[in-house]
TORPA-4810 file (N, C-alpha, C, O; in nm, 3 decimals):
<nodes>
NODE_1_5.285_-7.359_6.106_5.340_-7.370_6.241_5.459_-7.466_6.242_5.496_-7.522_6.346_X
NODE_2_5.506_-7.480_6.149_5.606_-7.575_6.120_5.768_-7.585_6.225_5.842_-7.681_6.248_X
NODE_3_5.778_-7.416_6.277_5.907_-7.435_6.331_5.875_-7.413_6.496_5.964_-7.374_6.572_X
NODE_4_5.718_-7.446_6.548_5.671_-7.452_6.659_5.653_-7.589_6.696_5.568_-7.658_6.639_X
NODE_5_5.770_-7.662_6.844_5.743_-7.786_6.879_5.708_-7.774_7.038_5.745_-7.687_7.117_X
NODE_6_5.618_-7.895_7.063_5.569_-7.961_7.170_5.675_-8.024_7.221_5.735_-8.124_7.180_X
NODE_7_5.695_-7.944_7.334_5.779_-8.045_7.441_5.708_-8.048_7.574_5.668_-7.949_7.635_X
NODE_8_5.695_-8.198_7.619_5.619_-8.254_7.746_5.706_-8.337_7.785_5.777_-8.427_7.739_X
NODE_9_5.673_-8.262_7.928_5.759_-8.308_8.067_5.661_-8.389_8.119_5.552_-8.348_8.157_X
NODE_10_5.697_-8.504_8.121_5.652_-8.644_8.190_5.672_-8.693_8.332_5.772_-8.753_8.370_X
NODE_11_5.559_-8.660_8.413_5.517_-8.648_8.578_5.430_-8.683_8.597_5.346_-8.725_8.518_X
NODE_12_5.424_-8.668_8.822_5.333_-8.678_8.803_5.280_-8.510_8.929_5.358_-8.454_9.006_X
NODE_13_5.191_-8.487_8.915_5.111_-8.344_8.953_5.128_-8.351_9.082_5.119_-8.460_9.138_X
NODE_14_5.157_-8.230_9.153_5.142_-8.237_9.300_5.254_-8.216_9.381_5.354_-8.206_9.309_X
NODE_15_5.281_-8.206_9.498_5.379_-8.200_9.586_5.486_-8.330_9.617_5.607_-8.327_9.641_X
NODE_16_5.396_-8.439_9.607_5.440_-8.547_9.743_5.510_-8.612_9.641_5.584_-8.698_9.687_X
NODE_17_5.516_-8.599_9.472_5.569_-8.622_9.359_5.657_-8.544_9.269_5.667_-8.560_9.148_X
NODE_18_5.723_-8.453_9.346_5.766_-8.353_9.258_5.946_-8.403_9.261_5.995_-8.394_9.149_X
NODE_19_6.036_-8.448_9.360_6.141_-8.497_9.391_6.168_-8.617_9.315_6.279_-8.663_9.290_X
NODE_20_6.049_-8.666_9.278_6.043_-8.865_9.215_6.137_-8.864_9.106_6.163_-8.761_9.046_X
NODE_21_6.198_-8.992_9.076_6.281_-9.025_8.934_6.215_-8.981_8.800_6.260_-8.934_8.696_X
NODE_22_6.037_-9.029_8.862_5.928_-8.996_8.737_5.918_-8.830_8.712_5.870_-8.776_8.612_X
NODE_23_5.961_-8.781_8.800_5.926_-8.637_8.738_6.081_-8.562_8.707_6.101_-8.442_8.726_X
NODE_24_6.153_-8.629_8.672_6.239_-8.567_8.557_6.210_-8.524_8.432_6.305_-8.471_8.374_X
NODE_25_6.127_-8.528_8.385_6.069_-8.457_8.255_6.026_-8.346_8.297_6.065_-8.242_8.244_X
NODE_26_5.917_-8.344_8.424_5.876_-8.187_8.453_5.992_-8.090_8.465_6.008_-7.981_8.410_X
NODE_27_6.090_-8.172_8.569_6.253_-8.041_8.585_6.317_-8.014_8.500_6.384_-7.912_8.518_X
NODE_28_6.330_-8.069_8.394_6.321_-8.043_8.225_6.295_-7.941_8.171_6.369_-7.863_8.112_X
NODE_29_6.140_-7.936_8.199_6.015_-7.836_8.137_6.076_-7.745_8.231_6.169_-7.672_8.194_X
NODE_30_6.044_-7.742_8.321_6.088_-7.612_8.372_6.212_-7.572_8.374_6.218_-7.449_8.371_X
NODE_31_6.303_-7.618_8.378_6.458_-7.563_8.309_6.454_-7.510_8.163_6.554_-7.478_8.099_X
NODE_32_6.386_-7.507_8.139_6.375_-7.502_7.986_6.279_-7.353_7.973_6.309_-7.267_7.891_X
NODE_33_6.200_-7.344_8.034_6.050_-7.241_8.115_6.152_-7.111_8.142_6.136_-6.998_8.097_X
NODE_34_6.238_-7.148_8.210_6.338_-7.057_8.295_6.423_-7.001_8.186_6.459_-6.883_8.195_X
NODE_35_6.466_-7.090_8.060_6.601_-7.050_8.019_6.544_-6.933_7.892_6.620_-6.852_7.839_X
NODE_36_6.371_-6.948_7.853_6.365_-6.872_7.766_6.252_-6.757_7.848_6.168_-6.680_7.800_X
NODE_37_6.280_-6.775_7.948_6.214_-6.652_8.027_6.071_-6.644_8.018_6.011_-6.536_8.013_X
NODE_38_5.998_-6.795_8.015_5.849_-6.786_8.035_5.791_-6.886_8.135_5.839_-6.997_8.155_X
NODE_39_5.695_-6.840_8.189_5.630_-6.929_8.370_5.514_-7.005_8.287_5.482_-6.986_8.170_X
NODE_40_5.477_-7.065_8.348_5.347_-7.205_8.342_5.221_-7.114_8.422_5.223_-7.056_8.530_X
NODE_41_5.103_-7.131_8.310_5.011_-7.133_8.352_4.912_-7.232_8.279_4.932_-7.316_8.192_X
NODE_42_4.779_-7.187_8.357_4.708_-7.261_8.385_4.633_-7.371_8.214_4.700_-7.309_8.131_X
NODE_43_4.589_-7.428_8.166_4.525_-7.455_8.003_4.456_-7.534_8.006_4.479_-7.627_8.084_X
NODE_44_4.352_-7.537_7.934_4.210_-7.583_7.924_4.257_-7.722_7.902_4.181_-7.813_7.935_X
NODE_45_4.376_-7.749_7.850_4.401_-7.895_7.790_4.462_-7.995_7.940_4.534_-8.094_7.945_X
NODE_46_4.399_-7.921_8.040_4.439_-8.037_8.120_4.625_-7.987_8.176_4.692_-8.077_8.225_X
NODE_47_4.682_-7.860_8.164_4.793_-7.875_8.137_4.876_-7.776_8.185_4.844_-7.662_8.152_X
NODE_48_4.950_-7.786_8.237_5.074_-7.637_8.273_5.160_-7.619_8.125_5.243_-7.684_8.062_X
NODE_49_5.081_-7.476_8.110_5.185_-7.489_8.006_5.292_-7.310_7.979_5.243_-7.199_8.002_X
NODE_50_5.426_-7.332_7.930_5.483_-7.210_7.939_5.526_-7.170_7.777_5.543_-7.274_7.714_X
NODE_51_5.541_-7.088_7.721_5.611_-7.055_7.602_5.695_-6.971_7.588_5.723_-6.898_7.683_X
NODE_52_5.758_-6.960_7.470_5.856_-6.909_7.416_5.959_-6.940_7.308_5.951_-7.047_7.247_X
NODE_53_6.068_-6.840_7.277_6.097_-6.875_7.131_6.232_-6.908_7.226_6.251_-6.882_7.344_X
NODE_54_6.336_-6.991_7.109_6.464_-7.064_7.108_6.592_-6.928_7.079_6.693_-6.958_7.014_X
NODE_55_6.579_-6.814_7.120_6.695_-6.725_7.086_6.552_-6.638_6.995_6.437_-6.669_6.961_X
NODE_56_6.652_-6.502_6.981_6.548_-6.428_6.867_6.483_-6.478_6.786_6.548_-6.569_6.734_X
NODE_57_6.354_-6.466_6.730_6.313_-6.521_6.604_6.365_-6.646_6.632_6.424_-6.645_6.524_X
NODE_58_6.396_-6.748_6.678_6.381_-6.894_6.700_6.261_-6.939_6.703_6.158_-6.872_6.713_X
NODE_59_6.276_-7.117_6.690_6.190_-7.194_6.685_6.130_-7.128_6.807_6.187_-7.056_6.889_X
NODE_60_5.940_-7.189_6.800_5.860_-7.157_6.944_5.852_-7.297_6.994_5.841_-7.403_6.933_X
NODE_61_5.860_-7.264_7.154_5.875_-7.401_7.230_5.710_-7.340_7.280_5.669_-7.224_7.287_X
NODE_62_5.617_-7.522_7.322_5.547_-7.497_7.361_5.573_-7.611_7.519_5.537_-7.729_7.515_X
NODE_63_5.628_-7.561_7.624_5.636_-7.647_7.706_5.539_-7.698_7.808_5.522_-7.593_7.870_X
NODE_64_5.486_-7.760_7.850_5.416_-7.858_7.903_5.428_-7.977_8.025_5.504_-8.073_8.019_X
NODE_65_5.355_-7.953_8.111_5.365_-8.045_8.246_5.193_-8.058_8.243_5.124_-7.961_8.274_X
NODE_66_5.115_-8.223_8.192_5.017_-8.244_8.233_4.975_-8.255_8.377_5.044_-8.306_8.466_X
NODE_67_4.853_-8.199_8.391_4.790_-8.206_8.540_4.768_-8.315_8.552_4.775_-8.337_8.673_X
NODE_68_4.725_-8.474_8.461_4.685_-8.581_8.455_4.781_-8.663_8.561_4.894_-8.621_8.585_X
NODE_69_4.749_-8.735_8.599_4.877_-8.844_8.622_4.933_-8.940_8.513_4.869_-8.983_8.416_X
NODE_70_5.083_-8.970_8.550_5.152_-9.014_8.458_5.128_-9.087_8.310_5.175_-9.060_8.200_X
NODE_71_4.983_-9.247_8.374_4.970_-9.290_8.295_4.857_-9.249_8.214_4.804_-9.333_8.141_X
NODE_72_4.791_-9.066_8.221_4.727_-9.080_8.133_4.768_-8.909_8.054_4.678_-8.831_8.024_X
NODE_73_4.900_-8.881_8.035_4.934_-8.777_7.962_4.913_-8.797_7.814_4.949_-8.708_7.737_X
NODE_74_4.859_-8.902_7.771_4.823_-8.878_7.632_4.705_-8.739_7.602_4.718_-8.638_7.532_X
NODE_75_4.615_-8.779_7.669_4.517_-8.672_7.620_4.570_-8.542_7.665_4.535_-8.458_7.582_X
NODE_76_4.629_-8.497_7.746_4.670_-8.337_7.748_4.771_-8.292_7.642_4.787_-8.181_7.591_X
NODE_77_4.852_-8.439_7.616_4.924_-8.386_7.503_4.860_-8.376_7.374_4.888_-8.282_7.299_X
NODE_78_4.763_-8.477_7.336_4.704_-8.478_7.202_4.547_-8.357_7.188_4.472_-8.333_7.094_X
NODE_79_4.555_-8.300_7.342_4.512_-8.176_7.284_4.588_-8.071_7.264_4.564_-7.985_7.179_X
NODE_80_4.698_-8.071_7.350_4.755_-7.949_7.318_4.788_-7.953_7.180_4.754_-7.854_7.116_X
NODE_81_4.872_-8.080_7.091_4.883_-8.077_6.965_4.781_-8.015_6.912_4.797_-7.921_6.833_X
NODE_82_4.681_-8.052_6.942_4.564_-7.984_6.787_4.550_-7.841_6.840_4.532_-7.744_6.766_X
NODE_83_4.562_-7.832_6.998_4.534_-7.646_7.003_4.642_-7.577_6.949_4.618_-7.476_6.883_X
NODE_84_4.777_-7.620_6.969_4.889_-7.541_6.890_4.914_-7.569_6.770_4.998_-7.500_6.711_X
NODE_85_4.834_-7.698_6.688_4.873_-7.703_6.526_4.953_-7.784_6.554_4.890_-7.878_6.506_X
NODE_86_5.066_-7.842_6.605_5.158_-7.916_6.608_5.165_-8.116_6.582_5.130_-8.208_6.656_X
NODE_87_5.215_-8.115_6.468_5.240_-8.265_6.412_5.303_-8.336_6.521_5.389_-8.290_6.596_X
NODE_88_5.262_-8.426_6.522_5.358_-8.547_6.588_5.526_-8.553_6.560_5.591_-8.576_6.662_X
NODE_89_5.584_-8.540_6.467_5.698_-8.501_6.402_5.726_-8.364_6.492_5.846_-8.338_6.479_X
NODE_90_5.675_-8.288_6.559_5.688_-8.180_6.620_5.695_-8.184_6.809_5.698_-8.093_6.891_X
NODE_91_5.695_-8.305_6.821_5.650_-8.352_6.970_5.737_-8.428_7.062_5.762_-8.548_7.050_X
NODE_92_5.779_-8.354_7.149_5.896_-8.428_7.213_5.882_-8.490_7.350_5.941_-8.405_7.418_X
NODE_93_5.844_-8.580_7.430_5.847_-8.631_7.538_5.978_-8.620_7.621_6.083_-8.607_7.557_X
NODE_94_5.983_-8.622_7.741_6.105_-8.615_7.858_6.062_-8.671_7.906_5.946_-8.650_7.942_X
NODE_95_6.125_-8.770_7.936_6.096_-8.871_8.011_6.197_-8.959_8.140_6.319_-8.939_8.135_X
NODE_96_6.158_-9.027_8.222_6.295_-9.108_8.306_6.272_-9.248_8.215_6.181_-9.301_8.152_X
NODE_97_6.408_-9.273_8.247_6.422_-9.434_8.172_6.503_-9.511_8.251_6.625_-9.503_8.241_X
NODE_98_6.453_-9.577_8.320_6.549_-9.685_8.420_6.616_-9.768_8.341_6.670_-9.854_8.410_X
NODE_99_6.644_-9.787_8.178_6.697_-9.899_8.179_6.803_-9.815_8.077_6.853_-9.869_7.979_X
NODE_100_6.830_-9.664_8.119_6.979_-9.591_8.149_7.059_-9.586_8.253_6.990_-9.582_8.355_X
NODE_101_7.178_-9.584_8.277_7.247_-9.540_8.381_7.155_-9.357_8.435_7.103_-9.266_8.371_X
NODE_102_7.171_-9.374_8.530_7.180_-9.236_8.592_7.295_-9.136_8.530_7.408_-9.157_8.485_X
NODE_103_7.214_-9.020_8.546_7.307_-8.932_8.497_7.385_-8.944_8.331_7.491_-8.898_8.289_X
NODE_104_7.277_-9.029_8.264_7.285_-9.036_8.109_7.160_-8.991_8.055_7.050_-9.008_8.108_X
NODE_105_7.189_-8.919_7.919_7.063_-8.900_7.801_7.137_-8.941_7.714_7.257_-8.935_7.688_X
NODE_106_6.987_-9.011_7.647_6.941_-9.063_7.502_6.860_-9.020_7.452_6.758_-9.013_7.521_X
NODE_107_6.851_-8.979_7.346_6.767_-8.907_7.272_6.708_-9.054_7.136_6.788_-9.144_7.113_X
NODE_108_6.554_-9.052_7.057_6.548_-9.086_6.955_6.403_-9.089_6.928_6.313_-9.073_7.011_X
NODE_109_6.393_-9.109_6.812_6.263_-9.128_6.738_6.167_-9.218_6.691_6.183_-9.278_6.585_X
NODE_110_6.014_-9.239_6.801_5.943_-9.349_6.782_5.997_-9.488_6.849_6.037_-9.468_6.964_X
NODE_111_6.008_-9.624_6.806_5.994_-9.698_6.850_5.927_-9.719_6.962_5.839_-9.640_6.998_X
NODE_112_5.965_-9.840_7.040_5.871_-9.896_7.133_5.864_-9.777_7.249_5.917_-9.666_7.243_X
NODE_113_5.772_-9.841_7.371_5.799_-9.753_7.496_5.872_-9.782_7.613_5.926_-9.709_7.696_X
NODE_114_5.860_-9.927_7.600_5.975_-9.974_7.712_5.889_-10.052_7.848_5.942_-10.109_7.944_X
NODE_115_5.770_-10.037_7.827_5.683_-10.022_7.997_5.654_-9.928_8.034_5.584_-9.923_8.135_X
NODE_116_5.689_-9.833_7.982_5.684_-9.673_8.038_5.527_-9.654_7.984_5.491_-9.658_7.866_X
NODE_117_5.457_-9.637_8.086_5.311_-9.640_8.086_5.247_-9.506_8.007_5.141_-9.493_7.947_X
NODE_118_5.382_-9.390_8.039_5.326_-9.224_7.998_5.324_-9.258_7.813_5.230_-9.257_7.733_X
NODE_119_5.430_-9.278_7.800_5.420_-9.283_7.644_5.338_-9.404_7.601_5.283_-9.389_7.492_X
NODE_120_5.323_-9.493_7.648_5.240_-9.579_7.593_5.095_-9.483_7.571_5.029_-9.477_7.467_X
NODE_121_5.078_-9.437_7.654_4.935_-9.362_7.664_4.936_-9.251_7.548_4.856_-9.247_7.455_X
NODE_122_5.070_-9.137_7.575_5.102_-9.059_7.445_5.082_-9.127_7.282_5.025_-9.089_7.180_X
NODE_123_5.135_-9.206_7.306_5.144_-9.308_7.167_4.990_-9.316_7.137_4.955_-9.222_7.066_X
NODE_124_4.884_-9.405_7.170_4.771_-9.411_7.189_4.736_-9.285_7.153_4.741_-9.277_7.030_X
NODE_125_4.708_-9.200_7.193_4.621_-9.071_7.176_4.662_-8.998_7.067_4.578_-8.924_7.014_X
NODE_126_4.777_-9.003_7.021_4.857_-8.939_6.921_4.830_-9.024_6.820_4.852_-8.970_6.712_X
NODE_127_4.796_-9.117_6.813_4.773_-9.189_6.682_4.935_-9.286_6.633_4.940_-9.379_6.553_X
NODE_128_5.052_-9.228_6.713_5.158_-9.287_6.645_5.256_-9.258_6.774_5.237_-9.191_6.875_X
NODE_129_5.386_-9.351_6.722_5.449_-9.366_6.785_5.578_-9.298_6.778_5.673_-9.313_6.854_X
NODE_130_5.571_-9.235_6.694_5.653_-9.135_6.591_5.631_-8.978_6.633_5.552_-8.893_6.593_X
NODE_131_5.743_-8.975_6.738_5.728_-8.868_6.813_5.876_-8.877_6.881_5.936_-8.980_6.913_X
NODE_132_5.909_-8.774_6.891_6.091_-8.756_6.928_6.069_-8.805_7.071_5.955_-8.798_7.119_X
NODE_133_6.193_-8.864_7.156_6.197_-8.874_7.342_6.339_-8.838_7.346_6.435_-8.872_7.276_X
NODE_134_6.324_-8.742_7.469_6.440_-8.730_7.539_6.457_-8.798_7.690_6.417_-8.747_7.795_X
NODE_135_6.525_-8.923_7.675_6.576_-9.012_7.773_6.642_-8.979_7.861_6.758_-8.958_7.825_X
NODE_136_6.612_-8.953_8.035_6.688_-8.908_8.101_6.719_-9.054_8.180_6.634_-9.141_8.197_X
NODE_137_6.863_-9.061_8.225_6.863_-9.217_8.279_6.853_-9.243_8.419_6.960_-9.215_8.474_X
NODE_138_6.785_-9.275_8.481_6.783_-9.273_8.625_6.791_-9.446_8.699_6.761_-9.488_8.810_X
NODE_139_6.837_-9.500_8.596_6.876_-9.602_8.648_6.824_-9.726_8.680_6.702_-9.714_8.685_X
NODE_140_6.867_-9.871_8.710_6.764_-10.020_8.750_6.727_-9.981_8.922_6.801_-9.910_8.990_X
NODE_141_6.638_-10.024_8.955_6.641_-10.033_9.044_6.745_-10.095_9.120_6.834_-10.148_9.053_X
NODE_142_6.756_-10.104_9.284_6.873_-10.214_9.321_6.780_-10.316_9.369_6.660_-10.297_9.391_X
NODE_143_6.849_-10.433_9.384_6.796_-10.564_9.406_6.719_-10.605_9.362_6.718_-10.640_9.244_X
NODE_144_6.601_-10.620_9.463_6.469_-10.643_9.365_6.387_-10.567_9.414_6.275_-10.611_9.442_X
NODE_145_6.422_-10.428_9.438_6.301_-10.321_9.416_6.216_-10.340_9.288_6.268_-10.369_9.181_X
NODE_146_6.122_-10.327_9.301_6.022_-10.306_9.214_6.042_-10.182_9.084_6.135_-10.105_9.109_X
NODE_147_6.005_-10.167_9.018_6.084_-10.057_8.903_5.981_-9.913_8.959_6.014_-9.795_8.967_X
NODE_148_5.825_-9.993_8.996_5.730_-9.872_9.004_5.774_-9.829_9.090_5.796_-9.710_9.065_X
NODE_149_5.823_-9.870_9.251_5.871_-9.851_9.314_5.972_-9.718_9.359_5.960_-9.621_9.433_X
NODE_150_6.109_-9.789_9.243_6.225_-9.719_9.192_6.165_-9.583_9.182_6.175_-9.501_9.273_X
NODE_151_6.102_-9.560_9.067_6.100_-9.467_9.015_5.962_-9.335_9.107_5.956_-9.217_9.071_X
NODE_152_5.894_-9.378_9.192_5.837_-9.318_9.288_5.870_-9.283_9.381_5.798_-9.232_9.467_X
NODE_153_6.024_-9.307_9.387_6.121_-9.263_9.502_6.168_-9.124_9.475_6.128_-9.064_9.375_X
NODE_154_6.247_-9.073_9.554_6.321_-8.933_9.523_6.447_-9.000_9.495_6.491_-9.109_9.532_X
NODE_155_6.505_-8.890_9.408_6.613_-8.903_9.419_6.724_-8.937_9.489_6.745_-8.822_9.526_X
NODE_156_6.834_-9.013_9.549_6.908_-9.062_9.642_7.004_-8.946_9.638_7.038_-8.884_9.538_X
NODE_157_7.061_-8.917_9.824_7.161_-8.792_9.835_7.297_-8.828_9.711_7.304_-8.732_9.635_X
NODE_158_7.332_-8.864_9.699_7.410_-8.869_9.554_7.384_-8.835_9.443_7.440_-8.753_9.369_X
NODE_159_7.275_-8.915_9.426_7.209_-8.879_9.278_7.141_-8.721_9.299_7.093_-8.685_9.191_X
NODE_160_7.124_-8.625_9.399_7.035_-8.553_9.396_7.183_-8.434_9.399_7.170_-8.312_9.388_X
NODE_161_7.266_-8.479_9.410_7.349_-8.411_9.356_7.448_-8.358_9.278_7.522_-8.260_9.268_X
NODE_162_7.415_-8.475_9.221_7.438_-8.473_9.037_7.291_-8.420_8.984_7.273_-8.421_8.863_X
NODE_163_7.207_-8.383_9.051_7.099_-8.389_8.921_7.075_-8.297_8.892_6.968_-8.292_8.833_X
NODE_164_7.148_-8.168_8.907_7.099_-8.020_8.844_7.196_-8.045_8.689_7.173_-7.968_8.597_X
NODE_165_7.283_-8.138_8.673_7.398_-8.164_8.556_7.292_-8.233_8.463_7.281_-8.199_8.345_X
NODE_166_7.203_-8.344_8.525_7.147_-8.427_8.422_6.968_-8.342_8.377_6.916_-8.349_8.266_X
NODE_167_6.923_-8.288_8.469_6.856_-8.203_8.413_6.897_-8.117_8.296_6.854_-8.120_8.181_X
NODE_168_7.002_-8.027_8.359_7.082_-7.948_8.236_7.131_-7.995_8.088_7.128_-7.942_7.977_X
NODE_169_7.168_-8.096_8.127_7.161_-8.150_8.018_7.074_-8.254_7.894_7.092_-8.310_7.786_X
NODE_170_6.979_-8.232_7.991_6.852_-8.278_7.952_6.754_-8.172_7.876_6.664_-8.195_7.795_X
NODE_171_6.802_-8.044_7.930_6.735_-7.987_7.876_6.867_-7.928_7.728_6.823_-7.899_7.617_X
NODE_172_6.969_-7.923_7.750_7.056_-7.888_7.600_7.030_-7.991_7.521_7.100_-7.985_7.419_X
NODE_173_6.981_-8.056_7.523_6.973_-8.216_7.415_6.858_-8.171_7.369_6.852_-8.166_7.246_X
NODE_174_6.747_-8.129_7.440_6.661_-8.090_7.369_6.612_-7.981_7.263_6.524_-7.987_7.178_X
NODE_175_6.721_-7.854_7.308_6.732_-7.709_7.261_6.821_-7.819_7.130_6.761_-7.831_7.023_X
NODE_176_6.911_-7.866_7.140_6.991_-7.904_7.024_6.900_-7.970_6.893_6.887_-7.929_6.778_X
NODE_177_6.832_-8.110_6.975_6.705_-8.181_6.888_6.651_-8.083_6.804_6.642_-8.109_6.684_X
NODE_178_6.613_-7.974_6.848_6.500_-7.846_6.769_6.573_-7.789_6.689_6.516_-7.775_6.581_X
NODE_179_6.729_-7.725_6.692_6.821_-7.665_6.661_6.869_-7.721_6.594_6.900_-7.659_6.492_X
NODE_180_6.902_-7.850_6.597_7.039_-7.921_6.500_6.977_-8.050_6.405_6.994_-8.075_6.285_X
NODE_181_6.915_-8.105_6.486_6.776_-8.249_6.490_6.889_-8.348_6.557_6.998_-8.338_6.612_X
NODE_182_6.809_-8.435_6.522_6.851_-8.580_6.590_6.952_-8.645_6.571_6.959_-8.738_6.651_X
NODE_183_7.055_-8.637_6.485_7.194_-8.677_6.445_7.267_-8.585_6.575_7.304_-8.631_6.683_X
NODE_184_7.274_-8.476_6.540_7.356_-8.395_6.609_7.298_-8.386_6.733_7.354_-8.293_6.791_X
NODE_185_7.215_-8.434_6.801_7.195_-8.408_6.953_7.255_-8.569_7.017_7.308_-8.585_7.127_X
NODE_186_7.223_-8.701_6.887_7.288_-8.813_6.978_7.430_-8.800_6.991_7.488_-8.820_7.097_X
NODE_187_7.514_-8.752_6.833_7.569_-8.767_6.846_7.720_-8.666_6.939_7.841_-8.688_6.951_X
NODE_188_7.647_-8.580_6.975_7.694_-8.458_7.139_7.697_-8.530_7.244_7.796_-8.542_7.317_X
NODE_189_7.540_-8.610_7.266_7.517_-8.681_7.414_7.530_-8.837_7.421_7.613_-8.883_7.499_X
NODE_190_7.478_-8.896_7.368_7.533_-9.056_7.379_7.669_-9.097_7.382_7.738_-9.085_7.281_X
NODE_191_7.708_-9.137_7.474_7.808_-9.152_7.501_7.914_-9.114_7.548_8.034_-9.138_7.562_X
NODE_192_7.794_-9.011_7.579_7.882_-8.849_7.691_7.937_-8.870_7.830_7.859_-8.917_7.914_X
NODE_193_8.056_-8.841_7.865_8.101_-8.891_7.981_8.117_-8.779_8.066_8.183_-8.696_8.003_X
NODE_194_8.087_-8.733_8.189_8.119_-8.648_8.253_8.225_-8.624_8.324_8.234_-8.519_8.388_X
</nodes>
């Protein structure tokens, strides 16, 4: 199963959360759901999940939106790994990262989590920390909002209209990661100016 990867969109389940900074990973997943022409259903692992291949005979994406809340997507992901076969080396998180600008991705491999409670939990259940992220940047909070705060908000009328660009491109960083690997997806998007 070697050219089949796990990609999880990092949210949280439900309606009253679907607009939030935190669920930029799900609009991800599903941009991604859309572009290879497969819908989300229902999986024993706790999980929305959609598939499909990367172009003909392409890599298989296995995409993913846990039903869990945020801070406990480890276990839907570390089952879906063992139900699809898929290594950690095969596993990609989407995630928001406040301590990007808005309307930036970063892409990279392993290290820390930042505070970010989802991957801390991923990390944990996975055994390692060594697992690809695609960084979507949504920015510091202002003043002294709170970060949990920040990021439980919707999007601001500005930012919500830039954000079909940073989705989009959230999701080509990732088609690239699978396609090209990790050299060639930072070095497309970091430092990408619109």
């Amino acid at each position: 199963m070697g050219n089949t990867w796990l990609v999880v969109g990092l949210g949280n389940p439900g309606p009253g959360y679907s607009r939030n900074r935190h669920n930029i990973g799900y609009m991800v997943v599903e941009e991604l759901a859309s572009r290879v022409g497969s819908s989300f259903k229902t999986h024993k692992a706790r999980a929305l999940v959609a598939e499909g291949r990367l172009g003909i005979g392409g890599p298989k994406l296995i995409l993913a939106k846990s039903l869990t809340f945020m801070n406990l997507t480890g276990g839907p992901t570390a089952a879906l790994a063992k139900f699809f076969d898929v290594d950690a080396d095969h596993v990609i998180a989407v995630h928001d990262e406040i301590d990007i600008p808005f309307d930036t991705i970063k892409l990279k491999l392993g290290g820390g989590e930042g505070g970010h409670n989802g991957l801390r939990d991923m990390s944990k259940t996975l055994g390692t920390k060594d697992y690809y992220r695609v960084r979507a940047g949504v920015g510091r909070p202002p003043g002294r909002q709170d970060a949990a705060d920040h990021v439980l908000k919707d999007f601001s009328a500005p930012e919500a209209k830039e954000l079909p660009f940073l989705i989009g491109d959230a999701a080509d960083a990732t088609e690239l990661l699978i396609t090209d690997g990790l050299v060639a997806a930072q070095q497309k998007f970091h430092g990408q100016v619109r």
